[in-house]
C-alpha positions as CSV (number, residue, x, y, z in Angstrom):
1,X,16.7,23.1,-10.2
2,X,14.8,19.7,-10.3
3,X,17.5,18.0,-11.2
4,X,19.9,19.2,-8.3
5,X,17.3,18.8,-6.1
6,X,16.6,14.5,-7.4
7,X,20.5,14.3,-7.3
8,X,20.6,14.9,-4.0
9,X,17.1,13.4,-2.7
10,X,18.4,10.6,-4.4
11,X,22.0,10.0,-2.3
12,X,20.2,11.2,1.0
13,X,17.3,8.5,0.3
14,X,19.6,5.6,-0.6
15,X,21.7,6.0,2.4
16,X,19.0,6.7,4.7
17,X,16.0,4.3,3.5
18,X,19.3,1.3,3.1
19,X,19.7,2.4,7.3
20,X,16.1,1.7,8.0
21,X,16.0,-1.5,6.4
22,X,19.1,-3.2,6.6
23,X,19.2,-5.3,9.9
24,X,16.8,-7.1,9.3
25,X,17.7,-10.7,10.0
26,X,21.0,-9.1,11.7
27,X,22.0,-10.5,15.5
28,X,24.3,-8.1,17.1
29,X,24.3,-3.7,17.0
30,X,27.7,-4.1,14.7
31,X,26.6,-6.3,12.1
32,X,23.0,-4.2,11.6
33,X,25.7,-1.3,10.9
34,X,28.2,-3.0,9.0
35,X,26.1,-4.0,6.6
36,X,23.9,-1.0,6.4
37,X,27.8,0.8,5.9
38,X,28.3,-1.6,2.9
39,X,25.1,-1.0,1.6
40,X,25.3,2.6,1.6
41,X,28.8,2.1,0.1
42,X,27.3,0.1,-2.9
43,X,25.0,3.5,-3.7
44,X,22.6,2.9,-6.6
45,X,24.2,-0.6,-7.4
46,X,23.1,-1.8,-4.0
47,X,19.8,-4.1,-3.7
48,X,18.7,-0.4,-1.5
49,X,18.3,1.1,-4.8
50,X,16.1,-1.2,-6.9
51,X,13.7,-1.2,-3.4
52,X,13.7,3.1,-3.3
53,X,13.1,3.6,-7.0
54,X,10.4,0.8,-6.9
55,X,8.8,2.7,-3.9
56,X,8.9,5.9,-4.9
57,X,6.6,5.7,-8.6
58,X,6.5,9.9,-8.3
59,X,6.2,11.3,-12.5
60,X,9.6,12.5,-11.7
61,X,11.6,9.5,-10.8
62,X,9.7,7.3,-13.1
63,X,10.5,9.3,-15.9
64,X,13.2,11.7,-15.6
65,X,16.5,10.1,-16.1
66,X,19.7,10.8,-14.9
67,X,22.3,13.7,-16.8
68,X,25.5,12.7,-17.4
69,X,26.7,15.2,-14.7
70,X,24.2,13.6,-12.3
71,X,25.3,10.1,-13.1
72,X,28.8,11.5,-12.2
73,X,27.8,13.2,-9.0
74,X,25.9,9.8,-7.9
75,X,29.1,7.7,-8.8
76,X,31.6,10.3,-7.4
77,X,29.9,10.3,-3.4
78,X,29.1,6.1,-3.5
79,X,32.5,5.3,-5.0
80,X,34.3,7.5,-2.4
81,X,32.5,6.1,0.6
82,X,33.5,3.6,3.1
83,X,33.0,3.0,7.0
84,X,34.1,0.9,9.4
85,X,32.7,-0.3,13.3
86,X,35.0,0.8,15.7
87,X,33.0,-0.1,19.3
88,X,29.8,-1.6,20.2
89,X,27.8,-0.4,23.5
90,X,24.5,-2.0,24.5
91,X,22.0,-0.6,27.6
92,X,19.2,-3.0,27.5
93,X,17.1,-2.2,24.6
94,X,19.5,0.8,23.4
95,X,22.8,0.0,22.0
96,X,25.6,2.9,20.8
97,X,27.9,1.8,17.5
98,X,30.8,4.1,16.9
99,X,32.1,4.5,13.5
100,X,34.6,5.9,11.4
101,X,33.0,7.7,7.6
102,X,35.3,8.2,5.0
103,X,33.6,10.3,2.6
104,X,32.7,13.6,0.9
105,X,31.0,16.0,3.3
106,X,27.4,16.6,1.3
107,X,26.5,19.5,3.9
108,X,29.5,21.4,2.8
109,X,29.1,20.3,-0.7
110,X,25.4,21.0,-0.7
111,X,25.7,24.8,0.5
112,X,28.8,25.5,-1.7
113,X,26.7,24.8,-4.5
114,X,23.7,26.7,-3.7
115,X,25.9,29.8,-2.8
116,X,27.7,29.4,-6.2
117,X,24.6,28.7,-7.8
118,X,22.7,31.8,-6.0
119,X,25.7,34.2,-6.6
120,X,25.4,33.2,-10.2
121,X,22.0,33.8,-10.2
122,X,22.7,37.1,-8.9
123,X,24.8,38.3,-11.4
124,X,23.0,37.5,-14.4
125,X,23.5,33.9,-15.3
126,X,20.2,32.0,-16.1
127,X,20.0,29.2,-13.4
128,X,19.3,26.6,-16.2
129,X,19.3,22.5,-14.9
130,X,22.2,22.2,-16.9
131,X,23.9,25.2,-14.7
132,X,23.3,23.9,-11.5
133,X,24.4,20.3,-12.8
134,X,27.8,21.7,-14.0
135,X,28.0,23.6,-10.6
136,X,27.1,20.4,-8.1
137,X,29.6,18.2,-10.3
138,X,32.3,21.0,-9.9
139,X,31.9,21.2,-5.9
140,X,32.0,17.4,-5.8
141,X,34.9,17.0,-8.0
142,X,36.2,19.6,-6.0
143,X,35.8,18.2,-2.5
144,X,38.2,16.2,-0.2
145,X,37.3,12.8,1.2
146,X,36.9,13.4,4.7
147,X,37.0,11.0,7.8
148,X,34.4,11.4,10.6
149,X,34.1,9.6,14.0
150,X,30.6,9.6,15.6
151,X,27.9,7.3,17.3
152,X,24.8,5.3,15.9
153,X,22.5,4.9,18.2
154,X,20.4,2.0,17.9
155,X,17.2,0.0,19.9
156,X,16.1,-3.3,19.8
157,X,12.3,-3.5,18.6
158,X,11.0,-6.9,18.9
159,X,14.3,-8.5,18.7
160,X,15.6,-6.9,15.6
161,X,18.4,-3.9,16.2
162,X,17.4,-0.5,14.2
163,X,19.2,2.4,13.8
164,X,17.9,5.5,14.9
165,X,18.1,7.6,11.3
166,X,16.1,10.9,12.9
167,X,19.6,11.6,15.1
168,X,21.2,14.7,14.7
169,X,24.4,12.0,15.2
170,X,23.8,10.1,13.1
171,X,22.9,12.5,9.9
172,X,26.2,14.4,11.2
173,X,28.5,11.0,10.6
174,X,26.8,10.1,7.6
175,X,26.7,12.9,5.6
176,X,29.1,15.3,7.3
177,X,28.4,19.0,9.2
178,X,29.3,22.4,7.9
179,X,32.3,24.1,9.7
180,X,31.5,27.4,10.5
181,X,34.8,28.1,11.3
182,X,36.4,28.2,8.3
């Protein structure tokens, strides 16, 4: 279960560590989130991921490395995500981008592989790392690319635009909700 649980640490940091630092340097609310969206988009390739892994000397991520299955999973989210600015609102020192997300929903994906692994679990199946890693690559091979519309709200510290990562909004664009009603 380590190994699910770095896979996913590991997309969740590099989108949302790249959204904290990118804008630096960056003049208006839309070019702060177009180029955090491109960075995101480049996943571990990006200049985001040789600053996290550098930052984050835990045992784990200094020494495990990546399954195969993992690799995939990491490959299959960055390569399938794009966005794009579709309005700019600034209030003084607070400023609103909406965007459109094209990508895999990670909520859904996330909780359909915990109830597949569980209900594995439940009937008998040893919950190996290698399990769970078949199981995550499964659900993301599985899922749909799916376009979201939402707002990233923004404020101006000391000149510099920064997104606000802690929003509910913004974690709901990003990486997608779960649809209860289905």
């Amino acid at each position: 279960m380590k190994h699910f649980t770095k896979i996913i640490q590991t997309i969740f940091l590099v989108a949302s560590v790249s959204l904290v630092l990118t804008g630096c340097g960056a003049k208006s609310p839309t070019a702060v989130v177009e180029a955090t969206l491109a960075e995101v988009a480049q996943g571990e390739n990006g200049d985001m991921a040789q600053y996290l892994f550098e930052t984050l000397p835990t045992e784990e991520t200094a020494t495990a490395e990546l399954t195969a299955e993992q690799k995939q999973v990491q490959e299959l989210y960055f390569s399938q995500f794009s966005g794009k600015v579709l309005s700019e609102t600034i209030d003084g020192d607070n400023a609103s981008v909406t965007v459109e997300i094209n990508s895999l929903n990670m909520s859904e994906i996330i909780l359909a592989t915990m109830g597949q692994a569980f209900g594995a679990a439940f009937s008998g199946t040893e919950l190996t790392d290698e399990v769970v890693n078949q199981i995550m690559l499964e659900q993301f091979q599985a899922a749909q690319v799916q376009t979201r519309t939402g707002d990233i709200a923004l404020k101006n510290v000391d000149g510099e635009w920064k997104i606000d990562t802690a929003s509910a909004d913004f974690t709901t664009v990003i990486f997608g909700e779960i649809d209860l009603e289905n």
